[in-house]
N, C-alpha and C positions, 0 to 999 in steps of 0.2 A: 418711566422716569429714571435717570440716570444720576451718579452719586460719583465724586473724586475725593477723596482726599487720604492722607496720611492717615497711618492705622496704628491705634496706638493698644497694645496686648496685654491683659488680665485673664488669669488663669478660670478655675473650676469654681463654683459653688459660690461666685459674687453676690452677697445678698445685697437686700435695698437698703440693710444701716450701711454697707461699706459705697451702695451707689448717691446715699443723702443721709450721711448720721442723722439719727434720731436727733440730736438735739437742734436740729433747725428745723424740724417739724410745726414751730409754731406759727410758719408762715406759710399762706399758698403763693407767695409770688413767686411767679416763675423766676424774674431774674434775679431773686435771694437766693433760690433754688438752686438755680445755676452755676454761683458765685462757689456752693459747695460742692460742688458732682463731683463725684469720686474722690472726695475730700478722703477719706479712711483708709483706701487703697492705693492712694499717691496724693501726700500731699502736696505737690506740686505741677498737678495734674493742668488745672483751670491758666496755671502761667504759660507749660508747654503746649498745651493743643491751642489749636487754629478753628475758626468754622468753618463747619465743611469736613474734620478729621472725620473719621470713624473710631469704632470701640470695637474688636475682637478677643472673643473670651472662649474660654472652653462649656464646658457640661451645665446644666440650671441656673446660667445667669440669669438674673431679678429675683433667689429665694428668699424666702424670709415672710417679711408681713405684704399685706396686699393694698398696700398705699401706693396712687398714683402720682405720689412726689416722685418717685425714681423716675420713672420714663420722663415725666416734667422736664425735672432738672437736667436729665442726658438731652432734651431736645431744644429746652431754652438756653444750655451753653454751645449749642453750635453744632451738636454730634448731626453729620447726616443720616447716620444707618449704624447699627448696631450687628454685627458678624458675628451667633454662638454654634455650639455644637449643636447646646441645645438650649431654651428658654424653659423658664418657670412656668407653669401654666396661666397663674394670673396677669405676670408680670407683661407676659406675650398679649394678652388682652387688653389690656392697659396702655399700651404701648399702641395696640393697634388703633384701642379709641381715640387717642389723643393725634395721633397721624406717624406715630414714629418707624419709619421705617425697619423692618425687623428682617433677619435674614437667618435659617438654621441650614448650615455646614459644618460637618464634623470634619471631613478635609482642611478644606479653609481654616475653621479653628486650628487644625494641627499645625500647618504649613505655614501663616501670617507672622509673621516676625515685626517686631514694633522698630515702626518707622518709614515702612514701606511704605509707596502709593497704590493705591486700590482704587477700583472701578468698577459700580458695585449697578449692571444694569435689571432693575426692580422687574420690569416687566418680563423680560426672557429666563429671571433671576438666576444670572452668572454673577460671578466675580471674580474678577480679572487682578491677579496680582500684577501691576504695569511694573515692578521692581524686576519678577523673575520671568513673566511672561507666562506663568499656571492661568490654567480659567480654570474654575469649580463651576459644579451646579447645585444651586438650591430649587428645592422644590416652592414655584414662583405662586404668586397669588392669584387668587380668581380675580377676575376681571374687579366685583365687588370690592373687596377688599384693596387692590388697587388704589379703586376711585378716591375710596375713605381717607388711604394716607395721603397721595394726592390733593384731595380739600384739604388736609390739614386736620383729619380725625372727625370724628362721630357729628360730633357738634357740628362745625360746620358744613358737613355732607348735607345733613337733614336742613340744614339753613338753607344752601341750595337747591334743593329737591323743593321744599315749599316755595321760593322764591318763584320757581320757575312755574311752578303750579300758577299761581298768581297768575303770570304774565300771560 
C-alpha cells in the first residue's frame, strides 16, 4: 500500500495527552477523537492538515498512558502513516491493531521538514521525500502485519479471515 501526502513535523517524546488531551477521554468516538488530535501540540493542527497528511516526529512518539484513543484520533483525522525515529512500545501496538499505518526512521525523522510531500510505500517500506527527492528505508513489515493495516486493523482482519472460512 502506498501513502502521499504533506508531512507535517513534531519533535521527541510526543506523549498520547499532547496526541488526545486527557480531557476528551470521556468519548470513544472516533471523530470527537479526531476533532482533537494534536490538539496540545498545535493547536491549530485539525484547521491545517488535509487527509491523507502524514505525522513525522522524532524518538518515543505515543509515550505516556497506553490508551488507544491516540492512534484513534491520528487515524480518524485523516493522518495516513505516522514517520518516527522511534515508537513507544504500546503505542506501536495499538496503532498496529487499529490499522494505522506506522513507520520507524530515524533518517527520515531527522531530514522531513514540515510541509513537505512524502511518499511513504508500506510494503518495500521506503519513504520518499518527493520535495528533495531522499528515499529512506524502514525496516517494512511482514507480510502479516501488512495484511492487518491493510483490513484496517485487528478487528476487521479476523472479520475477514472468519468470513472467508464461512464461504
Amino acid at each position: 500500500m502506498e501513502y502521499r501526502g504533506k508531512v507535517w513535523v513534531f519533535g521527541d517524546d510526543v506523549d498520547t495527552d499532547a496526541i488526545i488531551p486527557a480531557r476528551y477521554l470521556n468519548t470513544s468516538d472516533p471523530g470527537e477523537l479526531a476533532a482533537h488530535c494534536m490538539e496540545d501540540a498545535d493547536p491549530a493542527f485539525m484547521v491545517k492538515m488535509q487527509p491523507g497528511d502524514m505525522l513525522a516526529a522524532g524518538k518515543n512518539f505515543g509515550c505516556g498512558s497506553s490508551r488507544e484513543h491516540a492512534p484513534i484520533a491520528i487515524k480518524a483525522a485523516g493522518i495516513s502513516c505516522v514517520i518516527a525515529a522511534s515508537f513507544a512500545r504500546i503505542f506501536y501496538r495499538n496503532a498496529i491493531n487499529i490499522g494505522l499505518p506506522i513507520l520507524e526512521s530515524p533518517e527520515a525523522s531527522k531530514a522531513l521538514q514540515e510541509g513537505q510531500e512524502v511518499q511513504v510505500d508500506l510494503k518495500a517500506g521506503t519513504i520518499t521525500n518527493l520535495s528533495t527527492g531522499e528515499v529512506f528505508q524502514a525496516t517494512p513489515f511482514p507480510d502479516f502485519m501488512r495484511q492487518l493495516m491493510d483490513a484496517g486493523g485487528l478487528i476487521p482482519y479476523v472479520q475477514q479471515k472468519v468470513a472467508g472460512q464461512k464461504g
